[in-house]
Backbone as CSV, one residue per row, in Angstrom:
resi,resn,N_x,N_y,N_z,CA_x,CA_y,CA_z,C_x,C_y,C_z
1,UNK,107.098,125.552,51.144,106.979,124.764,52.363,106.370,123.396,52.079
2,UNK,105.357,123.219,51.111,104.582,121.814,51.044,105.518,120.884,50.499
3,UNK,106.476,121.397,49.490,107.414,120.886,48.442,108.123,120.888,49.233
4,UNK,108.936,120.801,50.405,109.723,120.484,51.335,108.766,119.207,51.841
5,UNK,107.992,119.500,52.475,107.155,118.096,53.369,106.895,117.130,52.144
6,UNK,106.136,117.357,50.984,105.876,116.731,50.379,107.650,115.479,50.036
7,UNK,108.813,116.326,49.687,109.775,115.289,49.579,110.379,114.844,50.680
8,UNK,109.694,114.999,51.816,110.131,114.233,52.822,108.976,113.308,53.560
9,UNK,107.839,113.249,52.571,106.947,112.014,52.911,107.601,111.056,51.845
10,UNK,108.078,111.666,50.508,108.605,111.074,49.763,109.788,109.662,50.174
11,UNK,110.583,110.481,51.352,111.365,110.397,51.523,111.225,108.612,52.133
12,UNK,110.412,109.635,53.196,109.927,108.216,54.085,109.441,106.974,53.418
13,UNK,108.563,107.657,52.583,108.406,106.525,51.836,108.671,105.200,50.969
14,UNK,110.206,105.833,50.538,111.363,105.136,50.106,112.149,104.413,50.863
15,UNK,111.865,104.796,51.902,112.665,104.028,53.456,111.720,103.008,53.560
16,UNK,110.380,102.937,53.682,109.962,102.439,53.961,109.932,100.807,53.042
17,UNK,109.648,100.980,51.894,109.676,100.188,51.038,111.046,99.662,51.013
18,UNK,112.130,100.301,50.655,113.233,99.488,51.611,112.913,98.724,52.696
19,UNK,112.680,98.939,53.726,112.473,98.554,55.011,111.953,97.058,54.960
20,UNK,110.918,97.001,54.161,110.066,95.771,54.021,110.458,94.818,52.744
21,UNK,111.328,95.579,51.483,112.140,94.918,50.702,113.335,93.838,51.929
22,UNK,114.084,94.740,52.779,114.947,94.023,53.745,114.286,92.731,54.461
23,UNK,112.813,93.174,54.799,112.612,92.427,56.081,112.542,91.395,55.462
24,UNK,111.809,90.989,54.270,111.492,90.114,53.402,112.745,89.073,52.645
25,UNK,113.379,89.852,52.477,114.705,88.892,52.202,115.327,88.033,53.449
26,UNK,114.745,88.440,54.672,115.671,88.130,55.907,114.605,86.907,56.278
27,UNK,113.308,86.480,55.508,112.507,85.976,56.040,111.467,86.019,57.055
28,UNK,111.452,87.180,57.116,110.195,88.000,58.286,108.792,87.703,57.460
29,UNK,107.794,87.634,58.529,106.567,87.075,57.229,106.201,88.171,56.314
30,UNK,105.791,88.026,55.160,105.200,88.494,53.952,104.697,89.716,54.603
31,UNK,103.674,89.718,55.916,102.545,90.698,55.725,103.272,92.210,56.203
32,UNK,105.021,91.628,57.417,105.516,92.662,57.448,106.036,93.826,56.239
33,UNK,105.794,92.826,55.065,106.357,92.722,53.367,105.314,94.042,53.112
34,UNK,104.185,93.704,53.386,102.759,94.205,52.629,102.700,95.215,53.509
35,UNK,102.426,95.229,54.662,102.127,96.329,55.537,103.257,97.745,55.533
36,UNK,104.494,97.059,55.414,105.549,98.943,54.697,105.314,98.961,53.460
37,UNK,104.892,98.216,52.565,104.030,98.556,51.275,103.058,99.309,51.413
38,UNK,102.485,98.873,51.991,100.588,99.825,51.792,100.766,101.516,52.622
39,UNK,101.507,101.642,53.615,102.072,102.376,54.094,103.178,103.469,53.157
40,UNK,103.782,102.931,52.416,104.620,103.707,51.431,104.031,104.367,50.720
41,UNK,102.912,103.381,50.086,101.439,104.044,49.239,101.349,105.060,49.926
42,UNK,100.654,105.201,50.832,99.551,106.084,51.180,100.926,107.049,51.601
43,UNK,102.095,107.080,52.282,103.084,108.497,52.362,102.978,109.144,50.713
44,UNK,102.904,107.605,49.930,103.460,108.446,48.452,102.472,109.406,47.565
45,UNK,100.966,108.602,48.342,100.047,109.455,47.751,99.778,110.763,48.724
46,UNK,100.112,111.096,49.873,99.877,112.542,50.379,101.188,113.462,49.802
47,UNK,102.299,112.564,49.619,102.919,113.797,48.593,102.463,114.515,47.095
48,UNK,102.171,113.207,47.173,101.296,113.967,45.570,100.477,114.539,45.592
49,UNK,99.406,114.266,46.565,98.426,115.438,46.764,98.863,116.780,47.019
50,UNK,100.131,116.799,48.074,100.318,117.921,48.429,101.190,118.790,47.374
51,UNK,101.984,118.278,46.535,102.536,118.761,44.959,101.066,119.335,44.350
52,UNK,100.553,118.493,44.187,99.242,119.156,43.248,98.489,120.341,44.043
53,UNK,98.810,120.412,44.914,98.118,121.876,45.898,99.341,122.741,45.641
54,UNK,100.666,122.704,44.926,101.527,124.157,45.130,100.765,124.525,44.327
């Protein structure tokens, strides 16, 4: 069950960083850039936490 959630924070997380790779090319300011960054982090680090708990 965690290894299910865990690759679907994953998941999100990859969207996300997409998301702000896009916005950034389109010229949206930087911090929308930084803010699905720091956000991707922290999805990417509760998957890993939650991998290291199977």
């Amino acid at each position: 069950m965690e290894n299910n959630i865990a690759a679907a924070l994953h998941q999100n997380d990859m969207d996300l960083y997409d998301f702000g790779k896009i916005r950034k090319a389109k010229g949206y300011p930087i911090s929308d850039y930084q803010n699905s960054l720091e956000m991707a982090f922290i999805l990417d680090l509760e998957a890993a936490l939650l991998i290291q708990n199977i």
